[in-house]
MITOR-621792 format. One line per field, with one value per residue (C-alpha): residue in one letter; x negated, y negated, z. Coordinates in steps of 0.5 Angstrom, whole numbers. Each point is the difference from the previous one (the first is absolute). Layout:
residuo = c(a_...)
X = c(X_...)
Y = c(Y_...)
Z = c(Z_...)
//
This chain:
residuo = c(x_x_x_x_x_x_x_x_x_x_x_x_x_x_x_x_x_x_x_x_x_x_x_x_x_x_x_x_x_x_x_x_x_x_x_x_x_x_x_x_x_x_x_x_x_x_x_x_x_x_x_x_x_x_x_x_x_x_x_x_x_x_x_x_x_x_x_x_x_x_x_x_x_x_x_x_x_x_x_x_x_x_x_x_x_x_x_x_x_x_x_x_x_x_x_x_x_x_x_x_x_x_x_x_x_x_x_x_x_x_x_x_x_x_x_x_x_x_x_x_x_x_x_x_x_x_x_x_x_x_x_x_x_x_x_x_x_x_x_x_x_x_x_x_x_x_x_x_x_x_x_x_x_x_x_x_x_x_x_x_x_x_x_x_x_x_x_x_x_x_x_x_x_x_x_x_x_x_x_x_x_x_x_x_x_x_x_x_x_x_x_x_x_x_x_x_x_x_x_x_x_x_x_x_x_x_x_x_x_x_x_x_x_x_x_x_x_x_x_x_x_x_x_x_x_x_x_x_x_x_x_x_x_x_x_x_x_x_x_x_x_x_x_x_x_x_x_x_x_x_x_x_x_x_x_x_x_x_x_x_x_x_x_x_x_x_x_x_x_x_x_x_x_x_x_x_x_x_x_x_x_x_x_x_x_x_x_x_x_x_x_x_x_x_x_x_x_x_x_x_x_x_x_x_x_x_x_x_x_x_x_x_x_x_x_x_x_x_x_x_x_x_x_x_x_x_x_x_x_x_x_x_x_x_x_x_x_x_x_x_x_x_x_x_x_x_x_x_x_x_x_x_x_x_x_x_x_x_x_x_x_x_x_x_x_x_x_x_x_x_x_x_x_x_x_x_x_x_x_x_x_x_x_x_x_x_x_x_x_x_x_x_x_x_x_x_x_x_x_x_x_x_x_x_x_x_x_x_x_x_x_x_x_x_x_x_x_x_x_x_x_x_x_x_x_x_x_x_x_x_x_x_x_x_x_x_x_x_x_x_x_x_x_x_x_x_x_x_x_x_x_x_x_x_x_x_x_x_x_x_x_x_x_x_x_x_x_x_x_x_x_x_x_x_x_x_x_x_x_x_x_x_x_x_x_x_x_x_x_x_x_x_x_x_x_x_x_x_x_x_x_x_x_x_x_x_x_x_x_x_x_x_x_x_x_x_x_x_x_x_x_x_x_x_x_x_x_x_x_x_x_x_x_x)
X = c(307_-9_-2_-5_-7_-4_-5_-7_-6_-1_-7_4_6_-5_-4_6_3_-7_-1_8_-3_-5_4_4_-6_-1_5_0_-7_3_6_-4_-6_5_2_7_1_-5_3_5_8_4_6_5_-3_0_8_1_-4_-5_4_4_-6_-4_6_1_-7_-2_7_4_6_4_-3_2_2_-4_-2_3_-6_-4_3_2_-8_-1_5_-3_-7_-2_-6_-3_-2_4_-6_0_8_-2_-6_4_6_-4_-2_6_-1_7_5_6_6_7_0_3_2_-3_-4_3_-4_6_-5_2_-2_-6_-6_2_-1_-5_-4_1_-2_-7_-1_2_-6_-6_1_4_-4_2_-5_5_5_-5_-3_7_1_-5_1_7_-3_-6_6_3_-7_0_6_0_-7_3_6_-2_-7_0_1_6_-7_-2_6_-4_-7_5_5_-7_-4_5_2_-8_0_6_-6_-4_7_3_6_-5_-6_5_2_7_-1_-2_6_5_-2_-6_-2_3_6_7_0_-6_3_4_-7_-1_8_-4_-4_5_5_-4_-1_8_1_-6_4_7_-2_-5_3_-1_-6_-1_-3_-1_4_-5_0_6_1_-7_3_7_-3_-5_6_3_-6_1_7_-1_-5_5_5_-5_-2_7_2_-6_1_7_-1_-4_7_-1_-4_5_5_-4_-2_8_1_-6_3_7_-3_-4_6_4_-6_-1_7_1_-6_2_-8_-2_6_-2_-6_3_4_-5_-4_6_0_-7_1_7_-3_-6_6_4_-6_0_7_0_-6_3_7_-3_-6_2_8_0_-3_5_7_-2_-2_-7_-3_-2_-2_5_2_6_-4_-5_5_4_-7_-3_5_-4_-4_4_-2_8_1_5_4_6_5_-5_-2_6_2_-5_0_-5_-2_2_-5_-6_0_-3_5_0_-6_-5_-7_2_2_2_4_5_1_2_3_6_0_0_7_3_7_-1_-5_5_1_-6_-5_-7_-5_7_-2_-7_-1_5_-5_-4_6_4_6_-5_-2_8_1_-7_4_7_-5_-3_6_3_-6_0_8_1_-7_-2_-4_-5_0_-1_-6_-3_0_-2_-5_-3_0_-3_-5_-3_0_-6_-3_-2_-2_-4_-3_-2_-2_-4_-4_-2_-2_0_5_3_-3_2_2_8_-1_-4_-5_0_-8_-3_-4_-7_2_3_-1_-1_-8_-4_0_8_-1_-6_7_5_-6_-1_8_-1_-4_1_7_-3_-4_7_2_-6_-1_9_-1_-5_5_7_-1_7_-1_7_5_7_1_-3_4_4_-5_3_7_-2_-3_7_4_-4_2_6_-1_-3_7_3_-3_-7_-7_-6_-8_3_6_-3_-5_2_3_-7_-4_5_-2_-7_1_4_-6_-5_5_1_-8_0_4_-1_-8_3_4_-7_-4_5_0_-6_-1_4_-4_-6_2_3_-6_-5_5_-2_-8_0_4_-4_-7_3)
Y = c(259_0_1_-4_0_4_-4_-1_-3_-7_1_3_-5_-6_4_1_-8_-3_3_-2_-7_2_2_-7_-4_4_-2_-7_-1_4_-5_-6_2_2_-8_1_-8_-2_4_-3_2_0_-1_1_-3_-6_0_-1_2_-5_-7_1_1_-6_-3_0_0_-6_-4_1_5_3_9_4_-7_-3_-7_1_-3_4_7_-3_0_6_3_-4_1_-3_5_-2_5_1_-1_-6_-2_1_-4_-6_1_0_-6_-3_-3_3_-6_3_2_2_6_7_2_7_4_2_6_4_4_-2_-4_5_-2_-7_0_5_-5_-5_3_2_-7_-3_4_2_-7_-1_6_6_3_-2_5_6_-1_-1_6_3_-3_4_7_-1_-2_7_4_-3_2_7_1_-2_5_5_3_8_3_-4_-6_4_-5_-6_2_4_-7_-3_4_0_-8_-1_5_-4_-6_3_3_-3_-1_-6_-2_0_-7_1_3_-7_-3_4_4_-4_3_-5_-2_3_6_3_-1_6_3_-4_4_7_-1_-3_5_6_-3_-1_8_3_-5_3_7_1_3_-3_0_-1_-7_-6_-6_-4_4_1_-8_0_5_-3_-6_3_3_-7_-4_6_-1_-8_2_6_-6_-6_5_1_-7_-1_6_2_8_1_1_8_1_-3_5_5_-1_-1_7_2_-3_2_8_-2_-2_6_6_-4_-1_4_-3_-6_-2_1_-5_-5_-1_1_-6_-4_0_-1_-7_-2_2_-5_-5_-1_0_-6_-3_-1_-1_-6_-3_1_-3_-5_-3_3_-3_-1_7_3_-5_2_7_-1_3_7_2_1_6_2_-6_6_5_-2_-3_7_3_-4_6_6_-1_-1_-6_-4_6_-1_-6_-3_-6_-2_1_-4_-4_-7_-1_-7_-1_5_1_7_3_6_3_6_-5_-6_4_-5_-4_6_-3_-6_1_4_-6_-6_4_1_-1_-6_-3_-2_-7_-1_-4_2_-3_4_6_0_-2_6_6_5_-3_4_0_1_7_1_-1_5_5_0_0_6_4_-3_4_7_1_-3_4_6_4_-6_-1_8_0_-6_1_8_0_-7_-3_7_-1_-7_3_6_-5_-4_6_3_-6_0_7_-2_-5_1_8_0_6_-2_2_-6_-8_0_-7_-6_-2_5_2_5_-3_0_-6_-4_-7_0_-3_6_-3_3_6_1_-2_5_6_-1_0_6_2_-3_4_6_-1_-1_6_4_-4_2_8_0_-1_3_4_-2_-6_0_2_0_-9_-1_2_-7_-2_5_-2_-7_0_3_-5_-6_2_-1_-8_2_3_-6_-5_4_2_-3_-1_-7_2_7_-2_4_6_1_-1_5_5_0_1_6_3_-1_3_6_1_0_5_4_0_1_6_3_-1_3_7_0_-1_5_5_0_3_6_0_0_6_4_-2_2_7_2_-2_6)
Z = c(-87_1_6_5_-4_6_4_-3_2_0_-3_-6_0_-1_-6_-3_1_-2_-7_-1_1_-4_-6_1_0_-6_-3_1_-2_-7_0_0_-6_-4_-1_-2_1_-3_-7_-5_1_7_-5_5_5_-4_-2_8_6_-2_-1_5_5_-3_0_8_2_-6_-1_6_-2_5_1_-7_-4_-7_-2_-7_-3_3_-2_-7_-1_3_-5_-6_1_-7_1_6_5_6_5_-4_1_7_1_-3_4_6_-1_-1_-7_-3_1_5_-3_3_4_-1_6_-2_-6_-6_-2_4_4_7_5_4_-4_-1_7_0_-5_4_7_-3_-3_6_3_-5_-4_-7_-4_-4_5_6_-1_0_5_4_-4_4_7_0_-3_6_6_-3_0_7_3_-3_3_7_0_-3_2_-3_-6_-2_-2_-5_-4_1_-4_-5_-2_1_-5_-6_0_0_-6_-4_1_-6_-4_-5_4_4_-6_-7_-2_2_6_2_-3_3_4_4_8_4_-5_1_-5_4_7_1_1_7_2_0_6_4_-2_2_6_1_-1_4_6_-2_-1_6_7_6_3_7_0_7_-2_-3_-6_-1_-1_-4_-4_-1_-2_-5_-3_1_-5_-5_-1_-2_-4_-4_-1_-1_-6_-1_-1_-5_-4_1_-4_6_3_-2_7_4_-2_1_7_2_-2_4_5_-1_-1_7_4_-3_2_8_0_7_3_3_1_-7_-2_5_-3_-7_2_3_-7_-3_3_-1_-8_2_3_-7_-5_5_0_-8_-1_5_-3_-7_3_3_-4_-8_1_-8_-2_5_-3_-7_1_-1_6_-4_-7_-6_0_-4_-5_-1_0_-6_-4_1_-5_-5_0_-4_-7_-1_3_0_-1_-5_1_5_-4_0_7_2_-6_3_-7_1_6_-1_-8_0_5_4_-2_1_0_5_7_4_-6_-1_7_-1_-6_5_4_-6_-2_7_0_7_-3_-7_6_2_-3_-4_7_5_-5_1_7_1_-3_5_6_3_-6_-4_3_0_-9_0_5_-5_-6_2_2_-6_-3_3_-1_-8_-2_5_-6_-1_8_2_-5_2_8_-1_-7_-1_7_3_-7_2_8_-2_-5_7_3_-6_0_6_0_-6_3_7_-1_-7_-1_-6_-7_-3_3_-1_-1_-5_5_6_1_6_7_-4_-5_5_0_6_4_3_7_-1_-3_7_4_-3_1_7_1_-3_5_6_-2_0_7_3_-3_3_6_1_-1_5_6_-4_-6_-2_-5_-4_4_-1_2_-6_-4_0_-5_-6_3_-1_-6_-2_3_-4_-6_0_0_-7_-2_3_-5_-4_1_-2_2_3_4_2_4_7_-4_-1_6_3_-7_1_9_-3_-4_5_5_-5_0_7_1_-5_3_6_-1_-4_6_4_-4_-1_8_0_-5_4_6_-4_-4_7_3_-7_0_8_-2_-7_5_6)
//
């Protein structure tokens, strides 16, 4: 475990926790100028968060439900903008419908709620889910600057410093960032999970100091807040979940190493509780106010859909007799198929042996619900036993190809490593298409970031200690959704953040480690002046 940070004074705490609210300012401010909500795209946002927000704030349906009308116009656009739909929904000109009593898209029930939730309090605007998103970044920021007054802050301005580089990469600016990948929308939510992730292990892996007893309660409910955080970003972005496993063998590890210290493990039970306490606090919301997304299976994304879709990316699919295995034609003509991911699917679902009794709408409304879940599973599995060559090379070759060209990409566009773009379209930091205002943002990140490193090595010469090599531990674990399902720009969002906080972890360290031998060298090359001067 990490022993207790020594006690350091209050001047130099209050340094540290203001250029950490300075590097969040920053971010913030960045966020706001790039105006992602006033871009073209949100596609996925508009397949679901949005109706079914708008339709509860505008049309009266329960939390998580649709107005049909409304939803069928966000799914059929007809070319118009989705800042548009939303402006006319808004004012309720789209005549009421029948209501759905959740979204189709089959990406669960958290950033409905989510959408909702920032609408309800920003106003019916795209702009209202950034800067939700930024309200629980900044309660995060605030939580972890409160409990954590050493060098264990060095995290804040690191998170801070590599989401507000992403602002200016493609992984933000590009055309399809925006449509799939917009900040604030749900395949960017896992970035919001590493604070509040990091805040967990430092609580679980610190032995206990001897603190009065308001601390401690102030620390069990800072522990307590970002706990509902890791699991509200859970419930909107379910791959997230890698986080959560990891912590668990923290904490198992932790029990296992303090297990003849009764002291310890009281205080391992007690932060057990608080991260408890934050799960119940969901799963009784859930319970109670989304009844329908749990009764359907709803409640979290698809993730044996995604599974079973992915296999569309080896070259051979579908393998062998496949097609007539799985022969839908009837339904969707082109079959399994290599192009359409999710319709491969469906394609499984349309010949599902259950649904030969059920009618066409009993079929439809069924897709993305639990039994639906349970056809993908036995597709699959059906899969992996009938053609292991095909899967071996799809998981080991192709799947781990796709993963180093996200992370090539990123490489390429941020410090400019690669020799050439890995894909049509990639552009380095200088050509951005971003306002110069942002360019003068991520600067001063930078520096900012420097100063804290500066001002940190003042008072401890240790800045990379072992703690953080949970970074590199987490980045591992976030690739394992990629296997699960596949890696793109769009759905490898945190797998990056957490690439970049390794790099500049790894050029710290290696700068510390040369200072350090170098310190070292000049002792010794004093001793021989003074030796050759006698």
């Amino acid at each position: 475990m990490i022993e207790s940070a020594r006690v350091w004074r209050p001047a130099v705490k209050i340094a540290l926790a203001t250029m950490a609210f300075a590097s969040l300012l920053l971010y913030a401010t960045g966020l706001l100028v790039l105006r992602q909500d006033r871009a073209p795209g949100w596609r996925l946002e508009a397949e679901g968060p949005l109706p079914v927000a708008v339709s509860y704030l505008v049309y009266g349906t329960p939390l998580g439900a649709a107005d049909d009308n409304v939803e069928q116009r966000f799914l059929r656009p007809d070319g118009a903008s989705v800042q548009a739909l939303l402006a006319a929904a808004a004012s309720g000109s789209i005549p009421r419908g029948a209501v759905d009593m959740y979204s189709p898209d089959g990406a669960g029930a958290g950033n409905n709620v989510f959408a909702t939730a920032a609408m309800a309090l920003f106003g019916i605007a795209l702009s209202s889910l950034v800067k939700l998103y930024l309200v629980l970044v900044g309660i995060s920021v605030v939580a972890f600057v409160l409990r954590f007054q050493d060098n264990r802050l060095i995290v804040v301005p690191l998170y801070l410093l590599v989401v507000t580089l992403v602002l200016i990469t493609p992984f933000a600016t590009a055309a399809a960032a925006v449509d799939y990948m917009p900040i604030g929308g749900q395949h960017y939510f896992g970035v919001a999970a590493i604070l509040p992730a990091l805040h967990i292990f430092f609580e679980l892996t610190e032995r206990t100091p001897a603190a009065g007893r308001l601390r401690r309660i102030a620390n069990w409910l800072l522990l307590f807040v970002q706990a509902a955080l890791l699991f509200a970003v859970i419930l909107v972005r379910s791959s997230a979940g890698y986080l959560l496993i990891v912590l668990l063998a923290v904490w198992l590890w932790t029990i296992w190493s303090d297990r003849k210290q009764r002291g310890e493990l009281a205080a391992l039970a007690a932060k057990a509780v608080a991260v408890g306490a934050a799960f119940a606090l969901w799963a009784v919301f859930v319970a109670v106010e989304l009844p329908a997304y749990v009764k359907s299976g709803r409640t979290l994304g698809t993730v044996w859909h995604r599974t079973f879709g992915s296999l569309s990316l080896s070259p051979e699919w579908p393998f062998g007799n496949l097609r007539q295995v799985y022969d839908c034609t009837a339904y969707i003509p082109e079959g399994l198929n290599r192009q359409e991911m999710d319709r491969n699917g469906h394609c499984v679902w349309w010949v599902y042996p259950p649904n030969k009794t059920r009618s066409i709408d009993e079929v439809g409304a069924g897709v993305y619900g639990a039994e639906y879940e349970e056809a993908m599973q036995q597709a699959f599995f059906y899969v992996a036993v009938h053609y292991p060559r095909q899967m071996f090379k799809l998981y080991v070759y192709e799947k781990s190809r796709r993963i180093l060209i996200v992370l090539g990409e990123a490489l390429h566009s941020s410090f400019g490593l690669s020799s050439t773009p890995v894909t049509k379209g990639l552009f380095g930091l200088p050509r951005a298409p971003v306002t110069k205002t942002l360019f003068a943002i991520v600067a001063a990140q930078g520096l900012l970031f420097i100063a804290f490193i500066v001002a940190l090595a003042a008072v401890d010469r240790s800045i990379v200690d072992r703690s953080l090599l949970i970074f590199p531990i987490f980045f591992v674990a976030s690739l394992a959704p990629l296997y699960v399902a596949f890696a793109n720009y769009w759905t490898t969002a945190d797998t990056v953040a957490l690439f970049y906080c390794c790099l500049l972890l790894a050029v710290l360290l290696v700068t510390e480690l040369a200072l350090a031998t170098m310190s070292a060298r000049a002792p010794l090359s004093s001793a021989r002046l003074d030796g050759s001067s006698g």
